[in-house]
Legacy VTK file of the C-alpha trace (Angstrom):
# vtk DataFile Version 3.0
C-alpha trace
ASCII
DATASET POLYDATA
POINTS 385 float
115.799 122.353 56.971
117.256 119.472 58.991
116.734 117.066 56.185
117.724 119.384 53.501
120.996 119.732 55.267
121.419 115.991 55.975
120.526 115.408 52.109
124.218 117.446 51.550
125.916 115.921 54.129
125.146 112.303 52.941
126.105 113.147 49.269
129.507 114.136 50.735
129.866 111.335 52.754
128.924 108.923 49.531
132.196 110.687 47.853
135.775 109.297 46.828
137.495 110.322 50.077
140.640 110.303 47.501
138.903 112.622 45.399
137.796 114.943 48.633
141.786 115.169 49.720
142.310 118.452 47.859
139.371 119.960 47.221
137.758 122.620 49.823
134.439 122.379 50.865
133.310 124.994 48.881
134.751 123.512 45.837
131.987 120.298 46.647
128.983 122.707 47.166
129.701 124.391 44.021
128.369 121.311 42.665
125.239 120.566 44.411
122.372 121.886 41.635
119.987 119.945 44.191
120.522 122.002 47.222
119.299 125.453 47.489
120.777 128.461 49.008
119.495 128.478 52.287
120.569 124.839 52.837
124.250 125.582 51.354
124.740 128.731 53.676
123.414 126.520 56.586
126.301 123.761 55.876
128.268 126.580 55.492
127.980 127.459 59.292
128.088 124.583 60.341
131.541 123.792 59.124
132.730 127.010 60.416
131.252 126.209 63.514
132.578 122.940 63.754
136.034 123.242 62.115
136.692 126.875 62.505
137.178 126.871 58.984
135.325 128.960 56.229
134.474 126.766 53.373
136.549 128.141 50.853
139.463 126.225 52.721
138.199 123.414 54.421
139.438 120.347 53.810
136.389 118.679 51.878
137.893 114.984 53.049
137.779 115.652 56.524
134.479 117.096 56.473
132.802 114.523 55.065
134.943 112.343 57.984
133.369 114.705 60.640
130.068 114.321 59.070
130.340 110.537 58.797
130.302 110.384 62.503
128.112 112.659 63.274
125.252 111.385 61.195
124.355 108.257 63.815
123.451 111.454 66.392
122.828 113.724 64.297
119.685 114.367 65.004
119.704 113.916 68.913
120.513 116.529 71.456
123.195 116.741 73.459
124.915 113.532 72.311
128.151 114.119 73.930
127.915 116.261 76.665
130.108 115.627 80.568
127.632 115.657 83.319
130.148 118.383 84.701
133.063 120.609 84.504
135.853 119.032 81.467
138.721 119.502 83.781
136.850 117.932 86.338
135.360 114.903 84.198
137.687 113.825 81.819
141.133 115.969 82.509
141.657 115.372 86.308
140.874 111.651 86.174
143.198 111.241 83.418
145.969 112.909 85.092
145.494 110.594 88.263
145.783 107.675 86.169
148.651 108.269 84.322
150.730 109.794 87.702
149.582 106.145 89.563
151.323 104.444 86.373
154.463 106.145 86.771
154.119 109.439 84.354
155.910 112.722 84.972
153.970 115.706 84.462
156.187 118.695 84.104
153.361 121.624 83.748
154.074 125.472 83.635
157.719 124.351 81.884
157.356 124.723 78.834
159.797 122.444 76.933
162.983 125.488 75.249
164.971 122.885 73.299
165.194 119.062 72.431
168.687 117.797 71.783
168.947 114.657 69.594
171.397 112.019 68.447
171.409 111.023 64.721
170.621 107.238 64.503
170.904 105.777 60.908
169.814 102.367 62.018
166.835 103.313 63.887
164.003 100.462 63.944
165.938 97.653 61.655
165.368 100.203 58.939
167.701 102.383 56.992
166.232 105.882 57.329
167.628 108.123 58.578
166.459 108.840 62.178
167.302 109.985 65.391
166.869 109.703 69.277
166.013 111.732 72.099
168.683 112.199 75.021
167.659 115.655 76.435
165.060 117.963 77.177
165.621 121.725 78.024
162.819 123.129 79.835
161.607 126.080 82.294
159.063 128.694 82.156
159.062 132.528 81.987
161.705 133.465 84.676
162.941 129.959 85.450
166.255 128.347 85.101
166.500 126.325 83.239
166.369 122.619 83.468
168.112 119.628 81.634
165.448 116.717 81.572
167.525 113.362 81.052
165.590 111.288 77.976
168.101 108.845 76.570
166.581 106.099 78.423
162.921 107.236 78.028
159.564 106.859 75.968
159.153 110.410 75.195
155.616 111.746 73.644
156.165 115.375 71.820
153.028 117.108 72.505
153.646 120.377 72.091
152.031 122.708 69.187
153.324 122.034 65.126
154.468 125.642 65.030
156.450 125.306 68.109
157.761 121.678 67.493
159.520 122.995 64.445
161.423 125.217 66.009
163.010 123.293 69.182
165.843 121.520 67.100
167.942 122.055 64.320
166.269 119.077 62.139
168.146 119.609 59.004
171.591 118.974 60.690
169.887 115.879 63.133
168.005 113.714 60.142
169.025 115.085 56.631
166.249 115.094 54.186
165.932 111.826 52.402
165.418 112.824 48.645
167.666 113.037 45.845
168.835 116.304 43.847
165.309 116.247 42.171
163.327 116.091 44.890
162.186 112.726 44.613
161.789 110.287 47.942
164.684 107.877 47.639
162.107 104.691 48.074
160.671 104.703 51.351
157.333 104.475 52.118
156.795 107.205 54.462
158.670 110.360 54.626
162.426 109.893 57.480
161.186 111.824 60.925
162.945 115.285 59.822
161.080 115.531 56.669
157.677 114.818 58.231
159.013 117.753 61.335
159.509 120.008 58.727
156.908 119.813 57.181
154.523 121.016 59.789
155.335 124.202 58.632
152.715 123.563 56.021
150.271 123.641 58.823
148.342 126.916 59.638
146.763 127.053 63.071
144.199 129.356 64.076
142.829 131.067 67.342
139.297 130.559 69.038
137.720 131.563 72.041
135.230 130.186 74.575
132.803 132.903 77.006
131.103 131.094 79.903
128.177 133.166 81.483
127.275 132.062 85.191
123.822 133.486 85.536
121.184 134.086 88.046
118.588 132.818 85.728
118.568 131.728 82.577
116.312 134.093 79.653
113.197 133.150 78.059
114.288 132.769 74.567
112.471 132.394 71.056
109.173 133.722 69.906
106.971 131.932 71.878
108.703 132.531 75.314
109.169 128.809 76.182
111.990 129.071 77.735
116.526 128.340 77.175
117.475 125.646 74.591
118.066 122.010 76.186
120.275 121.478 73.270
123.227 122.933 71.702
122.542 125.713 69.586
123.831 128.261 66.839
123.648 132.021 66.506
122.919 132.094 62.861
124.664 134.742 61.119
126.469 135.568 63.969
129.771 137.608 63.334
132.218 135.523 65.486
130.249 132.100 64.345
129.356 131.568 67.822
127.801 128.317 69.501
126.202 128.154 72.696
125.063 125.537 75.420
123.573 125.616 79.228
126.014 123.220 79.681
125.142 123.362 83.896
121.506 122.185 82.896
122.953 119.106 82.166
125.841 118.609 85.445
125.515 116.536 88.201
124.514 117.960 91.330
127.326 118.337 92.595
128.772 120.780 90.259
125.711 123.016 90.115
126.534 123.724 93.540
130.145 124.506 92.992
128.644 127.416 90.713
129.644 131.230 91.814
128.040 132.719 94.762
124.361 133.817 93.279
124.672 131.896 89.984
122.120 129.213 89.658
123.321 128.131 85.925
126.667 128.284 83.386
126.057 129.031 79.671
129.284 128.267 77.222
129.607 129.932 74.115
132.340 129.137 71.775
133.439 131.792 68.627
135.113 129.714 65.850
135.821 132.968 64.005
137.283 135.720 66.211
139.997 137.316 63.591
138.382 140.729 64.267
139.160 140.089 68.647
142.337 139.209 68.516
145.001 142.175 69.634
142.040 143.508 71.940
142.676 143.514 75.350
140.131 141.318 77.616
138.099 143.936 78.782
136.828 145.097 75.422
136.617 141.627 73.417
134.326 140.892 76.120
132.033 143.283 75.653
131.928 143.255 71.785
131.603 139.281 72.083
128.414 139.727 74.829
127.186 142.494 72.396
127.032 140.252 69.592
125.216 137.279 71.726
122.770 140.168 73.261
121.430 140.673 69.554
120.503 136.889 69.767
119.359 137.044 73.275
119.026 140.512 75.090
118.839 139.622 78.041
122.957 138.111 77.668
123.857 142.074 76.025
126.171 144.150 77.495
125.501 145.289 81.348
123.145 148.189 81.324
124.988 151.265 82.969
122.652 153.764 84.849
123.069 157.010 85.321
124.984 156.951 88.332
127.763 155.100 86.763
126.668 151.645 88.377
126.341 148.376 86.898
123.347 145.630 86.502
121.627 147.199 89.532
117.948 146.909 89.219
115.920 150.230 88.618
112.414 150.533 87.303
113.087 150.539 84.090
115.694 148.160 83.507
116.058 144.472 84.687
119.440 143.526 86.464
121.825 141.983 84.926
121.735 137.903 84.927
125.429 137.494 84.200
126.634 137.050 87.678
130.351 136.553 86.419
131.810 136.238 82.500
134.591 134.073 82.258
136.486 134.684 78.649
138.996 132.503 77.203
141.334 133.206 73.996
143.713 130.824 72.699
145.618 133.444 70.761
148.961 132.504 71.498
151.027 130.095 68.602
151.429 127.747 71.467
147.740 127.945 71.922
145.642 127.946 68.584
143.762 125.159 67.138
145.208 123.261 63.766
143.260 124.742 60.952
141.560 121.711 58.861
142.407 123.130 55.196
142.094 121.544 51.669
145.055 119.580 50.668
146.934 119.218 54.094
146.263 115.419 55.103
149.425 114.440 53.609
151.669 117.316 55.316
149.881 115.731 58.651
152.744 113.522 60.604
151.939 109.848 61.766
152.192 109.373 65.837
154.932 107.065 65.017
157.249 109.126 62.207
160.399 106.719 63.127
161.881 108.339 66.038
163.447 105.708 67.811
162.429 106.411 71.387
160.237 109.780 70.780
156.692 110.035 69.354
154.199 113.034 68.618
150.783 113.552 69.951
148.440 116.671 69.179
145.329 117.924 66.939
147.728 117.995 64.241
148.585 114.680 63.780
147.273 112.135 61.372
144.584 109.562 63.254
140.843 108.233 62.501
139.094 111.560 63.638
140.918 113.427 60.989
139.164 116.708 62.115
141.773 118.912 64.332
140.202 118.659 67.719
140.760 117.677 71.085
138.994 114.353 69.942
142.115 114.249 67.752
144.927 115.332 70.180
143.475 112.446 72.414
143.403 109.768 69.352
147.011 110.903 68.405
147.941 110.665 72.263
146.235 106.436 72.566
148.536 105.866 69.148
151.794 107.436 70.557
150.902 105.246 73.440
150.412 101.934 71.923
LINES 1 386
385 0 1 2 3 4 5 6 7 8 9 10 11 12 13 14 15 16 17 18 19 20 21 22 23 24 25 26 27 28 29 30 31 32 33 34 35 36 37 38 39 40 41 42 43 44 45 46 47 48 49 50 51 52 53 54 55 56 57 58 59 60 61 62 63 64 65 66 67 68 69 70 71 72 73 74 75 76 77 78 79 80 81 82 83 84 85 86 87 88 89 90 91 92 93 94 95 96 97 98 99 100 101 102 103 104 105 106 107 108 109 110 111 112 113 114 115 116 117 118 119 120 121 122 123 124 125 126 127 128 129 130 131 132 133 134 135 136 137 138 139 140 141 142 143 144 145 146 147 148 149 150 151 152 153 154 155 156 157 158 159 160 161 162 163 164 165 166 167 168 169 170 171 172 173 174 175 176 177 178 179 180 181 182 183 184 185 186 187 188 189 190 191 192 193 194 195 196 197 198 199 200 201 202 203 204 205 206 207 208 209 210 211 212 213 214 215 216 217 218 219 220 221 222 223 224 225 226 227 228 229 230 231 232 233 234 235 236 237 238 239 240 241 242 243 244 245 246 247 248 249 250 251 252 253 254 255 256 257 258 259 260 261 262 263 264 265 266 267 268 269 270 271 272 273 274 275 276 277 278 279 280 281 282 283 284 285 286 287 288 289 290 291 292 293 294 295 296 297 298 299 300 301 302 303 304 305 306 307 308 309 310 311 312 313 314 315 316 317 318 319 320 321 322 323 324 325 326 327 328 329 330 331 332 333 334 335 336 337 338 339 340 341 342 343 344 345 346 347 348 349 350 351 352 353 354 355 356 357 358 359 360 361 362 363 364 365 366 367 368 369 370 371 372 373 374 375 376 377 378 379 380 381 382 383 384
């Protein structure tokens, strides 16, 4: 099945990427006489899995970029896994370094307005353009505060959806086309046009459930034991992925686990249309309903008679899950850039001519192409250098 499905992701690789910009995914695999079903259904998931995009929509360019880099590891396990905690690996450290370089963090404020000043002569060219001189910013319940940016480097890395609606751009940097429509002969479009149009860009949320368990289930026919590797729950209803991500920390985390939880299973759900609205209590226990017909032992609590829960009797087990940890992104501010057909070109630069402000975020154009955090970091190194 592997090589069946690598067989597919080669011959999309091998295409025009020009030729891939528009199509969807499933417009490609329409075309594939050589693959059968099973194999097409399996790529299928995959992409969903991976891109949190059905087929019918995804961009058939950038998954053939996704696959390209994936292929070298394809087949290995656990190619890119922290030996701990991503807040604690990769997030934290960053943070330190950029504060000891003279960065200002401003978290918990979100940013309400940015004022600009037209600039016509921004960069020796004659684009239209603009500059930053102020930030308005404050959280839920805060005053708020004027941030002073007319002699900064400012990075924008806020959401598409919410970038396009913290200044008026229209009146800042007037659309450079004629009556027609036409670009007046530039090369790339001025910064308002590429702000607006974000707008083109459809986001989409996703959620993560982490599982800190007592012990982890003997899985699979045979009894062997939990995957070392990260696996799928085929034909699962919220396209969920899983990993014993804790199998693979550094001693030191393990034992920074929950009081009575010896391990940490993450599960991501690329497709949770049908949990968002719900309140916590009850996506939870649909989402561990839908793992427990993978794995039983991960199901829904067992409730006994006298209204308690996980408590051992002799006919049921206690519960593993020591403590379920569920994450939604289901806010604008929140969701993850949906990869679709026909969008690379509606995708702003880092650098769309500002002339002291730049954009970073899964949204923006850069060489992992795939709307990730791989991305928002790649967009961030550009708007850097």
């Amino acid at each position: 099945a592997k090589l069946a499905t690598l067989a597919v992701m080669l011959g999309l690789v091998g295409a025009d990427p020009e030729k891939l910009d528009r199509r969807s995914l499933e417009d490609h695999l329409s075309g594939r006489w050589y693959a059968g079903n099973k194999t097409l259904e399996r790529v299928r998931e995959i992409v969903l899995k991976a891109l949190a995009n059905p087929s019918v929509d995804a961009s058939a360019r950038t998954t053939a970029n996704t696959f390209r880099r994936w292929l070298p590891v394809y087949m290995d396990a656990n190619w890119r896994s922290l030996r701990g905690p991503l807040q604690a690996e990769l997030v934290d450290p960053w943070e330190q370094h950029l504060l000891e370089l003279g960065v200002e963090f401003h978290k918990e404020s979100p940013v309400r307005e940015i004022r600009m000043t037209a600039d016509r002569a921004g960069r020796g060219s004659s684009r239209p353009t603009a500059r930053v001189r102020e930030l308005l910013v404050g959280g839920p319940g805060d005053a708020t505060r004027r941030l002073d940016a007319s002699g900064a480097a400012v990075v924008l890395a806020v959401p598409p959806q919410v970038l396009h609606d913290l200044a008026d751009w229209d009146e800042i940097v007037p659309p450079a086309v004629d009556p027609a429509g036409r670009r007046k002969g530039v090369e790339k479009p001025d910064p308002g046009t590429a702000i607006r149009e974000v707008t083109y860009l459809e986001a989409a949320p996703m959620a993560a459930l982490d599982l800190y368990l007592s012990e982890l289930p003997l899985v699979g026919d045979e009894l062997q034991g939990f995957p070392e590797a990260h696996f799928s729950l085929v034909g699962s209803q919220y396209a969920i992925t899983g990993f014993a991500a804790s199998e693979v920390w550094r001693d030191e985390y393990r034992e920074s686990l929950p009081p009575g939880a010896n391990h940490l299973v993450q599960f991501v759900c690329s497709d949770v249309g049908t949990l968002v609205g719900l309140d916590e209590a009850d996506a939870l226990e649909l989402l561990r309903a839908e793992i427990g017909r993978f794995i039983p032992e991960l199901g829904p609590a067992k409730r006994n008679e006298d209204g308690g829960d996980g408590t051992a009797t002799a006919s049921e087990p206690a519960d593993p899950v020591v403590e379920a940890v569920l994450l939604m992104n289901s806010e604008p501010e929140e969701q993850v850039t949906r990869n679709e057909a026909g969008t690379w070109e509606k995708r702003p630069s880092a650098d769309v001519g500002f002339t002291n402000a730049w954009l970073a975020g899964d949204y923006c154009r850069c060489p992992v192409d795939v709307a990730s955090m791989e991305a928002a970091v790649s967009s961030g190194l550009l708007a850097a250098d």
